[in-house]
C-alpha distance (Angstrom), angle and dihedral (degrees) to the residues before:
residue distance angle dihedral
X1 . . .
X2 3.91 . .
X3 3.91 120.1 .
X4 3.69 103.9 -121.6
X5 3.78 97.0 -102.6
X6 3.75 85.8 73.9
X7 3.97 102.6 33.6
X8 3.94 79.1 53.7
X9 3.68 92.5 55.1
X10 3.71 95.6 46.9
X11 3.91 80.3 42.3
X12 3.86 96.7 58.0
X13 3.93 89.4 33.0
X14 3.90 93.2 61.0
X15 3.56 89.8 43.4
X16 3.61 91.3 55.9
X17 3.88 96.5 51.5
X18 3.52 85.9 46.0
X19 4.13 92.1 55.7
X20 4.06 89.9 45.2
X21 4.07 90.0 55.4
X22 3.74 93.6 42.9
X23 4.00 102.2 39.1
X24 4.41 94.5 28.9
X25 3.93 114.0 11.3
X26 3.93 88.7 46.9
X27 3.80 95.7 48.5
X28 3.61 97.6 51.6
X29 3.86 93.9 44.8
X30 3.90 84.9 57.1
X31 4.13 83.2 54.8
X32 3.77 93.6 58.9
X33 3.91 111.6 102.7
X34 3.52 103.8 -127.4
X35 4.32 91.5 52.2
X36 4.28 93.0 39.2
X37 4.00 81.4 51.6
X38 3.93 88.9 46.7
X39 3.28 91.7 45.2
X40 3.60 98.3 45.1
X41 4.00 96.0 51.8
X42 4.24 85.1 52.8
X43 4.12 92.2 53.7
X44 3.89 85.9 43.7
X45 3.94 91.1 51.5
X46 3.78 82.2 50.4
X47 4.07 79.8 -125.7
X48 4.06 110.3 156.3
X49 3.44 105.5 -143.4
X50 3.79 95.0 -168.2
X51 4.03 88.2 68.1
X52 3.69 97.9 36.4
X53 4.09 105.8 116.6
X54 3.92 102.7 -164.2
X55 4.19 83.5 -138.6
X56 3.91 84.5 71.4
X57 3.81 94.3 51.2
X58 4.20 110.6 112.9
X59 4.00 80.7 -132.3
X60 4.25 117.9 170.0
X61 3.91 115.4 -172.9
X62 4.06 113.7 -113.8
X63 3.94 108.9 -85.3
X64 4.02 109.7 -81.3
X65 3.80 90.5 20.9
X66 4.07 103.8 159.1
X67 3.79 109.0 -145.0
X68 4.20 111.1 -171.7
């Protein structure tokens, strides 16, 4: 076991990494072409992405799909 100066450390270091994806690695995905194009055809469908549940999606496996 770690004393607690060290779990914090690895604490405040995780929570870091965490902040960098969320507030920089996120934002400049969203920049890429193919995702601002994605995203752009979902806020012209009007289609809110934060309450779609993919259980609700009309979804149909690709033609000669094998499902075991």
């Amino acid at each position: 076991m770690l004393p607690p100066s060290q779990r914090r450390i690895r604490f405040a270091a995780w929570l870091i990494a965490l902040i960098m994806i969320w507030c920089v690695g996120l934002p400049r995905l969203a920049r890429l072409p193919s995702v601002r194009e994605h995203i752009g055809a979902m806020q012209t469908k009007k289609i809110n992405v934060g309450a779609m549940f993919y259980t609700e999606l009309d979804w149909q496996p690709p033609a000669g799909a094998a499902w075991r």
